[in-house]
N, C-alpha and C positions, 0 to 999 in steps of 0.2 A: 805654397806649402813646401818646407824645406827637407830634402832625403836626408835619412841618417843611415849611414854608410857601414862599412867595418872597421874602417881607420879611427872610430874613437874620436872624432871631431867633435861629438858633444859633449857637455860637460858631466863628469861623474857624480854630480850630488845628485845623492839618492835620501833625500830631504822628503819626507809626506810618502816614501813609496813604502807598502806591504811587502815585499818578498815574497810570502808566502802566497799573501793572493795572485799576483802577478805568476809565480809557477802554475798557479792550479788552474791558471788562466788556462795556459800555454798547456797544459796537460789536457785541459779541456779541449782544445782546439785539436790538436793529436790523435786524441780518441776519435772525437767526429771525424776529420779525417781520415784514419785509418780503417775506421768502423768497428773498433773495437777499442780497451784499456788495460788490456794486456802485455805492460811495458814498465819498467824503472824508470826512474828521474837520469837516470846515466846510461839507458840502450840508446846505441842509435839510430835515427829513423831511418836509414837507410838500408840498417839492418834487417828491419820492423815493417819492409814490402812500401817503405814510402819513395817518392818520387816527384822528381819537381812540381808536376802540375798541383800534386795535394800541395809543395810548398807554397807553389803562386796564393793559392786560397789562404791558407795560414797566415803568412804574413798580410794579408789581405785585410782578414779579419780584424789581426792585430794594432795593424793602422788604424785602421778605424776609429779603435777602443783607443788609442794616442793622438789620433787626432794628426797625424804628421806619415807621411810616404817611409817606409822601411826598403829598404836594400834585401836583395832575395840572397847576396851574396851574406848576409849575416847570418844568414840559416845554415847556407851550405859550411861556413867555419866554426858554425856551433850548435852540430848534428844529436846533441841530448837535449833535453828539456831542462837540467840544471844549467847547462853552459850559457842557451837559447835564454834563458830565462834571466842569466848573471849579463850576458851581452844588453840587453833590452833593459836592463835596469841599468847599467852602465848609460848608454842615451840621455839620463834624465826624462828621456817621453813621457813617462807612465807616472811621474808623478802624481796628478790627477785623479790616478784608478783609486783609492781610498777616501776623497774627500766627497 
């Protein structure tokens, strides 16, 4: 299984992916985490009482749903849900999540 990192080594066609679902993904996973959903698409989690271990789970989950190991360091450079959400759809991973 190959990591995708923050350096943008995969390719950016974002060919078959939702946007939209893929955020609400990610918002989802945030809320459960934080244990709550009281948050913008642009606070950041770190403002919002979150912290690595909730991110280890996050990214976690996210693998899973892509199918492929994520880099914990793509969280920590893109600490909103819109940014987290444009990095992850950058990957091409998540193509998949729609079909």
């Amino acid at each position: 299984m190959n990591e995708i990192g923050p350096a943008g080594t995969a390719s950016p066609d974002h060919e078959g992916l939702d946007r939209a679902l893929l955020c609400a993904r990610v918002r989802a996973e945030w809320a459960e985490a934080l244990e709550h959903d009281r948050f913008g698409d642009d606070d950041d989690f770190f403002d919002l009482g979150g912290h690595s271990v909730l991110i280890a789970g996050i990214m976690a989950n996210l693998a899973k749903l892509a199918g492929t190991r994520l880099s914990l360091r793509l969280f920590f450079d893109h600490p909103t849900v819109n940014e987290l959400t444009d990095a992850l759809a950058f990957t091409g991973a998540f193509g998949a999540l729609t079909r």
